[in-house]
C-alpha positions in Angstrom: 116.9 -8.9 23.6 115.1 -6.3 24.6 111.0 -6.9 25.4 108.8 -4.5 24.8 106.3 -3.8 27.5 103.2 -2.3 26.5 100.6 -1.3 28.7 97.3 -0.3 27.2 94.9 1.7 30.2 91.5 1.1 28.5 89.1 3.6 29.6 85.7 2.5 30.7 83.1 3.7 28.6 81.7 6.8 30.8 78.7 6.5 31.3 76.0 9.7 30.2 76.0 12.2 33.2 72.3 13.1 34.2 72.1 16.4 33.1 69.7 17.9 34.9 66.7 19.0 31.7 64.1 21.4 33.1 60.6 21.0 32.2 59.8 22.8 28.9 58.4 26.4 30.6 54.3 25.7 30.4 53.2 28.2 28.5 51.2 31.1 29.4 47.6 30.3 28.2 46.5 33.6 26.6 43.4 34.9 28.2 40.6 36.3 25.8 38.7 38.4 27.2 36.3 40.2 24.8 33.2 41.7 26.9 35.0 43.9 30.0 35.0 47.3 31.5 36.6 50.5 31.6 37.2 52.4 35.3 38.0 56.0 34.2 38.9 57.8 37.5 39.5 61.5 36.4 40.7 64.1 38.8 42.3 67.7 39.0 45.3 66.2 39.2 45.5 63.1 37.4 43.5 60.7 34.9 44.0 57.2 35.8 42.3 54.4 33.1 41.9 50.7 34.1 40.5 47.7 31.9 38.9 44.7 33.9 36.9 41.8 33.1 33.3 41.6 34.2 33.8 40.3 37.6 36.2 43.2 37.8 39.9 41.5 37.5 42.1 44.2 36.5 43.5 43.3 33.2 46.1 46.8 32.6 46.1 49.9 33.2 47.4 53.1 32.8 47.7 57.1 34.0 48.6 60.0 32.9 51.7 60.1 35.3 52.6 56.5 33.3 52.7 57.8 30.2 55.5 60.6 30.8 53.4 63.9 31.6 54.1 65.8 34.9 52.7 68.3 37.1 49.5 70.5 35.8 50.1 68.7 32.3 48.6 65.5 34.0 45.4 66.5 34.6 44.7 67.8 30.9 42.6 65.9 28.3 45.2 65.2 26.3 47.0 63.4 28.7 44.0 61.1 29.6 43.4 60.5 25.8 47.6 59.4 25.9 46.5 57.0 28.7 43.5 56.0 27.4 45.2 55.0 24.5 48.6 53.1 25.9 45.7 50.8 28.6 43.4 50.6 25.2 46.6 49.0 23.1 47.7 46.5 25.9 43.8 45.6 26.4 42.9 44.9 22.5 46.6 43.4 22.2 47.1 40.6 24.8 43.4 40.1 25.7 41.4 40.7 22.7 39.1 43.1 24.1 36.5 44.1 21.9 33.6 46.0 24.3 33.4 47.3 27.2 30.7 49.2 29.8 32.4 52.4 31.0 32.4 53.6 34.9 33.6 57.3 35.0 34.4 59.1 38.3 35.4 62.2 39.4 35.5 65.7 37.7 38.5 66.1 35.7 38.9 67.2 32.1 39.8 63.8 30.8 36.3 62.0 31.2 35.2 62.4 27.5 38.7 62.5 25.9 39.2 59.2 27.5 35.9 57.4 26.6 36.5 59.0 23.2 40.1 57.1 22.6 38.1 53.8 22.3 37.0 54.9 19.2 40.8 54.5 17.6 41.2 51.0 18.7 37.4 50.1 17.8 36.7 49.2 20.7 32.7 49.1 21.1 31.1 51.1 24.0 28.5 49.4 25.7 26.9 51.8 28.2 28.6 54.8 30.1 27.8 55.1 33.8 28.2 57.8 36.5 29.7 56.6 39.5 31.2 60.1 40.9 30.6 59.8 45.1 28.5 62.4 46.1 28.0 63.6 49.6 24.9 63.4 51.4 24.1 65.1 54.6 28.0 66.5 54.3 30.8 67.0 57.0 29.8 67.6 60.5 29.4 71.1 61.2 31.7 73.2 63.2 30.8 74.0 67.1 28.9 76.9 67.8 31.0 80.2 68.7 31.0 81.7 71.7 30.7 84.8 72.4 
C-alpha cells in the first residue's frame, strides 16, 4: 500500500509593506488682499500694468507684449486697456482686490485707457498719482568747439 505524502507549505502571513504615504499637500492659504495698488508704466513702445499690495509685493501682472500684440500695436490704448484687463481679472480673481491707489509713469497712449479698465471689474480707484521722472539740471553739456 501506497502512502500518500502530502506536504502543505503554509505561507506566513505577509506582513503590510510600508508604503511610503506623502503628507496631504498643505494647501495654499489664499491671500486676500483688498486695498492695493496699480503701477501703470506706459511707454512708446509698450504698456506694462502691475498690481501690488501696499507695501508693494507684486501680486500679477501684465503687458501689452503678454497679451499677444506686437510691434507698433503694443504701444496703442487698446492694447494697455487688453492688459489692463487680463492683470485686473487675475487681481479681483485670486486676491480679491477691491481698490487700489494708481501710480502712472511715462508718456504713452495707454495711461487713461488703462486706469479706465478698472471700471469693468469694479474695481474702486482711490487716488491717481504722477510719478513720470523728470529731469532736472539735464545731461551734461557737450565740450566747447574749437575753432
Amino acid at each position: 500500500m501506497a502512502e500518500e505524502i502530502t506536504t502543505t507549505t503554509e505561507e506566513a502571513p505577509v506582513a503590510a509593506t510600508p508604503v511610503a504615504v506623502a503628507a496631504p499637500a498643505k494647501k495654499k492659504q489664499k491671500r486676500s488682499v483688498p486695498a492695493g495698488q496699480l503701477h501703470v508704466q506706459a511707454t512708446f513702445n509698450n504698456t506694462i500694468v502691475t498690481f501690488t499690495d501696499k507695501k508693494g509685493n507684486v501680486l500679477t501682472a501684465s503687458s501689452a507684449g503678454a497679451t499677444g500684440f506686437r510691434g507698433s500695436k503694443k504701444g496703442t490704448a487698446y492694447a494697455a486697456q487688453v492688459a489692463s484687463e487680463k492683470a485686473a481679472e487675475v487681481a479681483k480673481g485670486q486676491f480679491g482686490v477691491k481698490s487700489v491707489d494708481v501710480f502712472v509713469k511715462g508718456v504713452g497712449l495707454g495711461r487713461d485707457a488703462a486706469i479706465r479698465a478698472m471700471s469693468t471689474f469694479e474695481i474702486t480707484i482711490e487716488s491717481i498719482k504722477e510719478v513720470t521722472g523728470v529731469p532736472h539740471g539735464g545731461v551734461r553739456p557737450r565740450k566747447a568747439r574749437r575753432g
